[in-house]
FIBANU-714154 format. One record per residue (C-alpha): x, y, z; residue number from 0. Coordinates in steps of 0.5 Angstrom, whole numbers, plus 500, padded with zeros to 3 digits. Layout:
% residues N
((X Y Z) NUM)
...
% end
This chain:
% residues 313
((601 336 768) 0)
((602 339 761) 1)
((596 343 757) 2)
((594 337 753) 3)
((593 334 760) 4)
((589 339 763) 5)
((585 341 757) 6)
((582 333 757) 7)
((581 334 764) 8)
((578 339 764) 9)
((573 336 759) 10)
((572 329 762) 11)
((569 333 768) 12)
((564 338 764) 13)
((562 330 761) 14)
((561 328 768) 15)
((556 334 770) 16)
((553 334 763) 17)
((552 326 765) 18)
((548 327 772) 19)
((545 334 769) 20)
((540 329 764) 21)
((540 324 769) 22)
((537 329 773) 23)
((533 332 767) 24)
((530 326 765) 25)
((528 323 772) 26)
((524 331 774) 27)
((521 329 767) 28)
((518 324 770) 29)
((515 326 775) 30)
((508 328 773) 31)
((503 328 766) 32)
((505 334 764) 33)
((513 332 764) 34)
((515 337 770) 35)
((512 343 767) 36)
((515 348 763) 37)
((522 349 767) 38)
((524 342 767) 39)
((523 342 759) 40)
((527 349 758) 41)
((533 345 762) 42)
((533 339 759) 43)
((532 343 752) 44)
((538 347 755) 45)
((542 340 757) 46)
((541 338 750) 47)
((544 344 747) 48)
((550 344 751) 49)
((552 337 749) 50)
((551 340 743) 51)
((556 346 744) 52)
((560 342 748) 53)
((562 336 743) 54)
((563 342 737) 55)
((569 346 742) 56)
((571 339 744) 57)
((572 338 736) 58)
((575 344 735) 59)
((580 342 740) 60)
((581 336 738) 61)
((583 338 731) 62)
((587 344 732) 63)
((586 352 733) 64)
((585 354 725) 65)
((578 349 726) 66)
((577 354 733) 67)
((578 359 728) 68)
((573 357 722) 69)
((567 355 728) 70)
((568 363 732) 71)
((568 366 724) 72)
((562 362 724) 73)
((558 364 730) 74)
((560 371 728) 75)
((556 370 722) 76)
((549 368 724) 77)
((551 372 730) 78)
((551 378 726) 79)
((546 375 721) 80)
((542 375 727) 81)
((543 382 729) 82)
((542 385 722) 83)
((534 381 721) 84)
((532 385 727) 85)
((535 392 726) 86)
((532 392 719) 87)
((536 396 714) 88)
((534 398 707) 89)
((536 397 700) 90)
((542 403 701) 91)
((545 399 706) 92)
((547 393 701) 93)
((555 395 700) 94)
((557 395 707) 95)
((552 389 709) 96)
((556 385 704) 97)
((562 389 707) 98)
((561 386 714) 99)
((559 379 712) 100)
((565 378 707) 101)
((571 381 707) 102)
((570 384 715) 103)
((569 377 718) 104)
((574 373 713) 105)
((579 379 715) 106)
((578 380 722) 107)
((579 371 722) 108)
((586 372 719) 109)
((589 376 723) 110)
((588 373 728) 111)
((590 367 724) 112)
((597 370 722) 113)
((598 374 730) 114)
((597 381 728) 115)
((595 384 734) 116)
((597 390 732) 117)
((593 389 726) 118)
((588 386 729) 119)
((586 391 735) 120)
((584 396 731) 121)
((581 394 724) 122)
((575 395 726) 123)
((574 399 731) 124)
((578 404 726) 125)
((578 402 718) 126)
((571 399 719) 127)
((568 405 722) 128)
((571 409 717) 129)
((569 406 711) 130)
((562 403 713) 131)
((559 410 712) 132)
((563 411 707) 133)
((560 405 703) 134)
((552 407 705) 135)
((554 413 701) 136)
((554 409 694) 137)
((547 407 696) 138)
((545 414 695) 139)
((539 414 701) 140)
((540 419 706) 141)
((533 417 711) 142)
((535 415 718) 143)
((543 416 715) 144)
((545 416 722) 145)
((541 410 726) 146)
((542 405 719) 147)
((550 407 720) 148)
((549 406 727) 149)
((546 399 727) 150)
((551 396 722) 151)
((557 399 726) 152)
((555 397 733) 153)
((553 389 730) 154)
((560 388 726) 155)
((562 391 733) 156)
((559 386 737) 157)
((558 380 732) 158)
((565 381 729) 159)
((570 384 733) 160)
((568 383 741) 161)
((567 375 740) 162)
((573 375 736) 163)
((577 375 742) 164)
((575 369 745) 165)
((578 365 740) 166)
((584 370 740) 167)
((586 368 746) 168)
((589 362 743) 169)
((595 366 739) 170)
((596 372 746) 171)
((603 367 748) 172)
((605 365 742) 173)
((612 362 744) 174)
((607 358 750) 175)
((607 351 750) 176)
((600 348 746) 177)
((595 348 748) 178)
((596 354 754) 179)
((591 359 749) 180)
((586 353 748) 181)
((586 353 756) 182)
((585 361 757) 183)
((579 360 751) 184)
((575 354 755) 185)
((576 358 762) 186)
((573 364 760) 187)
((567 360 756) 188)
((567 356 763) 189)
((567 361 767) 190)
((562 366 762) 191)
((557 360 762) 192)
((556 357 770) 193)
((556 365 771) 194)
((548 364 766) 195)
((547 358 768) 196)
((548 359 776) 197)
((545 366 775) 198)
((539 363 772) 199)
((539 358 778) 200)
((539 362 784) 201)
((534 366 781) 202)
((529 361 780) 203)
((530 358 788) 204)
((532 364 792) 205)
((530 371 787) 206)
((525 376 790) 207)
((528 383 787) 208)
((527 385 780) 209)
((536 388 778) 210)
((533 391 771) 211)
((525 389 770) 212)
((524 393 765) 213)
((531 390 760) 214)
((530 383 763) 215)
((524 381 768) 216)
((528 375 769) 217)
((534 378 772) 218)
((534 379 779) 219)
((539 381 785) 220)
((539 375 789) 221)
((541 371 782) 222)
((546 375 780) 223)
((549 376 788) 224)
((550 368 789) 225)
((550 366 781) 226)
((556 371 781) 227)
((560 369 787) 228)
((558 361 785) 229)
((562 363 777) 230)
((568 366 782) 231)
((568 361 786) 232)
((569 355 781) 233)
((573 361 777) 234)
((578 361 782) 235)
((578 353 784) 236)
((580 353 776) 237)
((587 357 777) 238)
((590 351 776) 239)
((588 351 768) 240)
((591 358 767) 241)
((597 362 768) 242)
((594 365 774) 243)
((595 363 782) 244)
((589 363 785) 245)
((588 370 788) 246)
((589 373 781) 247)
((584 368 778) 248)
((578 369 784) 249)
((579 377 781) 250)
((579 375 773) 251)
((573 370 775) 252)
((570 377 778) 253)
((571 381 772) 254)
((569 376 767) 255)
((562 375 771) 256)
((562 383 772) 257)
((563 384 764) 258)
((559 378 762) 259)
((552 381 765) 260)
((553 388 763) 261)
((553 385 756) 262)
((547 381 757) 263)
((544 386 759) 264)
((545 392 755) 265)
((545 387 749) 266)
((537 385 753) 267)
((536 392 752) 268)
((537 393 744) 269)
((532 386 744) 270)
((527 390 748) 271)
((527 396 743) 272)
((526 392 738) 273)
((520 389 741) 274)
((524 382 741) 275)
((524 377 746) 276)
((530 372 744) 277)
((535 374 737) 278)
((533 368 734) 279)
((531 361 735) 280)
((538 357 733) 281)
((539 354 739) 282)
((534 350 743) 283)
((533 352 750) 284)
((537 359 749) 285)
((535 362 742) 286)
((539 365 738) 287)
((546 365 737) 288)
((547 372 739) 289)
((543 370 746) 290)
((548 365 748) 291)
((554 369 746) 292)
((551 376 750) 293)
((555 375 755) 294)
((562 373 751) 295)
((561 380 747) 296)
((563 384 753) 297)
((567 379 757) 298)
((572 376 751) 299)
((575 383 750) 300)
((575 385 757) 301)
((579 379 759) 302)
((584 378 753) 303)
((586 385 754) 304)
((587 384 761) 305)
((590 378 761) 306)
((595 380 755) 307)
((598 386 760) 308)
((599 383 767) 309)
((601 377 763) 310)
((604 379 757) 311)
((609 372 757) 312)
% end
């Protein structure tokens, strides 16, 4: 089966479950006055919102990586506009602001547009580093000069260059026949969302003990046990749509699921000393834009690099 094939197949079956998930949504809504209570709203709400994400990536792939590109460039955009809103800056922070919303996230979408990797990999983690303070300097304000700078270079880190590398996937085998870097893109949001939603699942059916109570009350060990393993096990059941056998998918599965938590969860704590509950209200049932890529952040760029050094062709 070529990667097309694969691709469409993939998406017939996410279609399928999305159909008996508002199936099942809309019958437990029935039951009852208050339209089976606060959980089936908040699942329903979700289900809609996935349609909606899914017809935007099913879109993309159907116009071609630059449309994938312009969408992630976007997400990027309202993540970090997300971020900034809740880190409040000051009128000095203006030119590195600027900076990061116009010429970081437009720079950053080029190269991996034109395949620079090598470019690519360390534009912001050095040049933006270096000049973002650089630029707070002009605006003449040395209050809190540190943790202003600070904000500003940890959102671009995680709006900007941790959630590019999702769609980087696309470009990391050039001479790979179409379609294979789309695959790499839908395995790893596949894998990064049944991890949330299975996590989310078995916590509410089976959850007793509290994994971090004070950063997200809502995490429990016995979710993140058999939500994980459930992500793994589909991970690994989906080997076919990647370059990996089944055993090397089952360990990229893990490390997906692995890293995707410990973003939502240093990302919960960044909310939490902020006195926030979600970064924004962007997306029905998920909050902001920055809630439903948490997870992306960490993982995207922890698997892209793995994946580019076991499987450099």
């Amino acid at each position: 089966m070529n990667p097309q094939a694969k691709i469409i197949a993939v998406f017939s079956g996410i279609v399928a479950l999305l159909l008996v998930a508002s199936l099942v949504g809309w019958l437990l809504s029935r039951r009852g006055p208050d339209g089976g209570g606060d959980t089936v709203r908040n699942l329903n709400a979700r289900v809609r919102a996935w349609w909606g994400m899914v017809a935007v990536l099913g879109a993309c792939f159907a116009i071609g990586p630059v449309a994938t590109l312009v969408v992630f460039a976007f997400i990027s955009f309202f993540a970090l506009r997300e971020f900034i809103t809740l880190t409040p800056t000051r009128a000095g922070d203006h030119l590195p602001l600027v900076a990061a919303f116009y010429l970081l996230i437009p720079i950053q979408y080029w190269l991996i547009f034109d395949q620079w990797y090598g470019l690519f990999a360390i534009f912001i983690p050095v040049y933006a580093f270096l000049s973002l303070p650089v630029l707070a300097v002009f605006g003449g304000d040395t209050t809190d000069f540190l943790e202003r700078t600070t904000k500003i270079q940890w959102g671009t880190m995680v709006a900007i260059y941790c959630i590019s590398h999702a769609p980087a996937l696309m470009i990391l085998h050039p001479d790979a026949p179409p379609g294979q870097g789309q695959l790499l893109l839908l395995y790893l949001m596949l894998v990064v969302q049944i991890s949330d939603v299975m996590q989310y699942v078995f916590g509410k059916l089976f959850g007793r003990r509290k994994l971090a109570p004070a950063v997200s009350p809502s995490k429990t060990v016995e979710g993140l046990v058999g939500g994980g393993l459930a992500a793994v096990g589909i991970g690994t059941a989906l080997w076919w749509m990647t370059p990996f056998s089944p055993l090397q998918a089952a360990g990229m599965a893990t490390v997906i699921v692995v890293a995707g938590v410990c973003g939502g969860l240093a990302l919960s704590a960044v909310k939490r000393s902020l006195g926030a509950k979600d970064w924004g209200r962007m997306i029905e049932g998920h909050g902001g834009m920055m809630d439903r890529m948490d997870s992306v952040v960490f993982a995207a760029p922890v698997f892209f690099h793995l994946t580019r050094y076991w499987f450099p062709a």
